[in-house]
N, C-alpha and C positions, 0 to 999 in steps of 0.2 A: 415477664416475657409476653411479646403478642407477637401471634400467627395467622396466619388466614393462607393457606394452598391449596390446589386443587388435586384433587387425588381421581386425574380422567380415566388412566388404565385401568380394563378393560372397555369398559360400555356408561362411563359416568359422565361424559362429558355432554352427552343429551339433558342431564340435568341441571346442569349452567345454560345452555342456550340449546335452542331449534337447533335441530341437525340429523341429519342421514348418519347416525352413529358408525360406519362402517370402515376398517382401516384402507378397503380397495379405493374408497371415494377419497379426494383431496380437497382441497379450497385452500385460498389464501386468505387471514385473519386479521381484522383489526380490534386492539384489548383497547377499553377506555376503561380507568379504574381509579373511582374516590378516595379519596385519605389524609387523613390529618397530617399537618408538616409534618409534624415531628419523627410521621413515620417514610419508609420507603416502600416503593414498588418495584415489582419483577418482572418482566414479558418477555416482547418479542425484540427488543432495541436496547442499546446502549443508554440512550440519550432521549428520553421521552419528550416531545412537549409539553409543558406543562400551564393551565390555566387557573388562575385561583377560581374560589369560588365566590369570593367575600358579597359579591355584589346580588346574592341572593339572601335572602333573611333565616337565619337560623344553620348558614353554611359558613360561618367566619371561622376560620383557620383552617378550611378544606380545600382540598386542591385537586384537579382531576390531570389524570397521566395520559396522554393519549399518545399511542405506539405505532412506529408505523406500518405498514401493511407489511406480513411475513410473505417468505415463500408459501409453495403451494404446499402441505404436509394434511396428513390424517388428524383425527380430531382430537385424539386421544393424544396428539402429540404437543398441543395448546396448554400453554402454561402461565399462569398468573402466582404470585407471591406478595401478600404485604405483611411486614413487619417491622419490630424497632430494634431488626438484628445490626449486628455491625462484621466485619469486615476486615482481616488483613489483605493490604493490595496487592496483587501481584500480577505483572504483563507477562504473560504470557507471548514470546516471542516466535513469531509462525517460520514453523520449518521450511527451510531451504529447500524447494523441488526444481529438479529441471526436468525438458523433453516429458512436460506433462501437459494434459489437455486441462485447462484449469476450469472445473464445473462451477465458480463462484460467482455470485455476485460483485462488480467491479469493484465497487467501495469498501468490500471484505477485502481486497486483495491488496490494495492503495494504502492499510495502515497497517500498523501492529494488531494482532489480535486480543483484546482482552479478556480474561478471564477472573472473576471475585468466588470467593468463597465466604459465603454467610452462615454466623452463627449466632449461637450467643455467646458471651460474654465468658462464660466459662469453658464453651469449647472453641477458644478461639486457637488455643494451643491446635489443635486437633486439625482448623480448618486450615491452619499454614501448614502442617502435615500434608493435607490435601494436596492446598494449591502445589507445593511441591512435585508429588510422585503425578499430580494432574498432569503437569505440564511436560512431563515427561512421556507420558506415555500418550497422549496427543501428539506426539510430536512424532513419537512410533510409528502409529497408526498412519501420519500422514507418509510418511515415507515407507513403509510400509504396501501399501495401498496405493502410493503413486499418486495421491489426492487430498487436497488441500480441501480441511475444513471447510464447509459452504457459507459459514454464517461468520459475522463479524465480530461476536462476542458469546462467550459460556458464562452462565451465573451456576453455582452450586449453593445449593442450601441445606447446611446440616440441619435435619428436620428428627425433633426428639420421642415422637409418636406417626408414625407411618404405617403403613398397614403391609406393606415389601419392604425389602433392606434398600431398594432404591429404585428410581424413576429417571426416565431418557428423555425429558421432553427438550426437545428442542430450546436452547437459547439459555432454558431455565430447567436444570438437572435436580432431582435432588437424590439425599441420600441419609440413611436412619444414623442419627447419631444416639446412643446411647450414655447419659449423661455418668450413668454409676458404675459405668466399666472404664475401666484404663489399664490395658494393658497392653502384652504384644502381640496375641491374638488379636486383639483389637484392631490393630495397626494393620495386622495382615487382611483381618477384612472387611476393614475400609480401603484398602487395597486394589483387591480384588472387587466390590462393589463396584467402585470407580473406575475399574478397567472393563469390565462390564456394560457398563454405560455409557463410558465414550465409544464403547466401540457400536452402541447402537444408532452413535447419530450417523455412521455409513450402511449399517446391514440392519433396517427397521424403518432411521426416520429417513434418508435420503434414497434409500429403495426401501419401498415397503412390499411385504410379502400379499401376494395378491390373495390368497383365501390358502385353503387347505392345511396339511400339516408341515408346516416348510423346515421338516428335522435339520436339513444341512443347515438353513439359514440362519437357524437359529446356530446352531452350531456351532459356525464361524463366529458368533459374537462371543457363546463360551469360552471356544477355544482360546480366542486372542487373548481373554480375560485371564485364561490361565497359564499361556504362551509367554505373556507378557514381561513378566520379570527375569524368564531365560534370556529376552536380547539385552536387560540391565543387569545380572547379575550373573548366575551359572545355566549355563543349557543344560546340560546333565542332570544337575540339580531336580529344574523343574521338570522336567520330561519325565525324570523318575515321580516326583510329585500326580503330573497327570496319569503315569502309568496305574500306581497304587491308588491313587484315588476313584480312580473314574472306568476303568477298563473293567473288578469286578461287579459292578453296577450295570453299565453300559451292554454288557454281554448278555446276561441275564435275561429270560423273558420265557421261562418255562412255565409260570402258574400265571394265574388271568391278574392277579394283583401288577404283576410285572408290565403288564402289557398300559401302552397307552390308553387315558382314562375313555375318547372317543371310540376307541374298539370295544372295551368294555360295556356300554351304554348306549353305542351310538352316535349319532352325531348332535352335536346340540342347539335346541332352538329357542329358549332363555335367555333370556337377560342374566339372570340369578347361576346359569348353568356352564355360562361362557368360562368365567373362570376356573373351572375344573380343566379344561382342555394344558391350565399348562402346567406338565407338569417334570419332574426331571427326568424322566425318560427321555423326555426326547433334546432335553440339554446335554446330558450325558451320552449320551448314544451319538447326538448330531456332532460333539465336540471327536471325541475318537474315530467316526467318520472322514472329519476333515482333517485329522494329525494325520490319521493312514495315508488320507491322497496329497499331502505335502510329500510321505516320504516314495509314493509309487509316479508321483507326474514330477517329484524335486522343487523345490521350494521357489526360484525362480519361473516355472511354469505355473504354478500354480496361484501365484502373484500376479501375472500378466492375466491369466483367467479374471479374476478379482477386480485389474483395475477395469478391463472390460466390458467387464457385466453391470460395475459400478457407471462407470460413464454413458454407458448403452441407455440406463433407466431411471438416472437420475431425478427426483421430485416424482417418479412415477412409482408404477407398483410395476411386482414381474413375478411368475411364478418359478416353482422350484426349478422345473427343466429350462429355463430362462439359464440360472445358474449350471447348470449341467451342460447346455449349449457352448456359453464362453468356454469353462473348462476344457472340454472338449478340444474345441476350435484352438485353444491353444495349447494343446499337445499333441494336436498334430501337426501345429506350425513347427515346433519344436522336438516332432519326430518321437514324442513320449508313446504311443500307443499303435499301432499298427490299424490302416482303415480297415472297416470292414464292413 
């Protein structure tokens, strides 16, 4: 097996390249990246260019990838992959939306959407698992949300040493595969991982949270992730899942251990310290936040909030009352709460 990925979340992505490490700043990126044929590369494109190298001395059988310029995204959301994984194929077929404002790029919208799931060899069983429950729950989400994917193509990479059970970057997802498990837990969370993380290419990478503690925002990317297999399977079911799961946790916040780690400490100004800020409190808390206001605004209000907020701040950053705003505004169109 060879691997080479980038592991940018939190604050690492300053140490691949110059940059204003900050998720409020944007830029749009162009990856140029070395490698032997035999192997492949990940980034921003389907369809890299590609130039050999032969014609320099000491570079025969090298090839450079050069991708084309992304949208505008945070830095931590820049993703590179080479290795000599391989791949069961599967297209991913973009969902049917009508009476939508389409925030994509035109060339995203003009094809099929593809999407690979890379592994190795041995978890390749695993990675058609993926692509499967992938494409599904993409396809949720877009309907769902009123909003078609932005980008033209998803790569997933079962990645068998990670330091998170998984990464939302943009274009190039990955996610921990565990080579000496197999089972049905297993299955469940990879699952869940994966719902997870598509759901952050709308609530993260295509709005990203402008600073502070954005518990709802984060929230909504839990929720969906746990939402998720109610609209494929049982409502019931799951609702009861999140109720037991997550509501004695969420509630909780009587001793100082409960309470979020930046109350505790303060706020942080680290490199080394950033990563303490997340931590499940405010996953847990932000996800029963947003089930309660599905069921006090009703779930089609609360959708219209969503695709609003989503289209208002698209490729930008927005803060929490940004979200709290839409909301709003659509329940009162919709007669949900009384002005005041």
């Amino acid at each position: 097996m060879v691997l080479s990925c980038d592991p940018f979340p939190t604050t690492h992505a300053r140490r691949a390249f110059p940059c204003f490490d900050e998720p409020a700043l944007k830029a749009t990126f162009e990856v140029h990246l070395a490698r032997e044929t035999w192997m492949t590369s990940l980034s921003k494109h389907a369809s890299p260019r590609r130039d050999l190298c032969e014609c320099q001395e000491g570079q025969e059988g090298w090839v450079w990838d050069r991708f084309e310029r992304s949208v505008p995204m945070s830095t931590y959301l820049v993703a590179f992959v080479v290795s000599d994984f391989s791949y069961p194929l599967h297209q991913w077929q973009r969902h049917s939306l009508s009476n939508t404002i389409r925030i994509t790029r035109a060339h995203a919208l003009s094809n099929p959407f593809l999407s690979t799931v890379w592994a190795q060899p041995s978890a390749i069983r695993h990675a058609e698992y993926v692509s499967e429950v992938g494409s599904k729950i993409l396809a949720f989400y877009e309907s769902y949300f009123n909003v078609s994917y932005p980008l033209p193509k998803m790569d997933m990479v079962a990645v068998p040493d990670i330091a998170v059970r998984g990464m939302e970057n943009w274009e190039t997802g990955q996610f921990l595969y565990d080579p000496d498990v197999d089972s049905a837990n297993h299955k469940d969370t990879l699952l869940e991982v994966v719902a997870h993380e598509l759901a952050h290419q709308w609530f993260g990478n295509l709005v990203t949270p402008a600073g502070g503690r954005p518990v709802a925002q984060r929230g909504i990317r839990d929720f969906r992730g746990l939402h998720r297999e109610a609209h494929m399977q049982s409502h019931l079911e799951e609702n009861g899942k999140i109720h037991h799961r997550e509501t004695p946790q969420s509630l909780r916040d009587r001793q100082p251990r409960d309470l979020p780690s930046d109350q505790r400490r303060g706020w942080r100004s680290h490199p080394a310290e950033i990563s303490e800020i997340f931590d499940r409190i405010e996953y847990n808390k932000g996800a029963s936040i947003v089930r309660m206001m599905t069921y006090f605004l009703g779930e089609s209000t609360f959708r219209r909030g969503l695709n609003s907020y989503l289209n208002t701040f698209a490729y930008t950053n927005a803060e929490q009352d940004d979200l709290w705003e839409h909301l709003t505004a659509a329940a009162h169109r919709d007669r949900k709460l009384p002005r005041a």
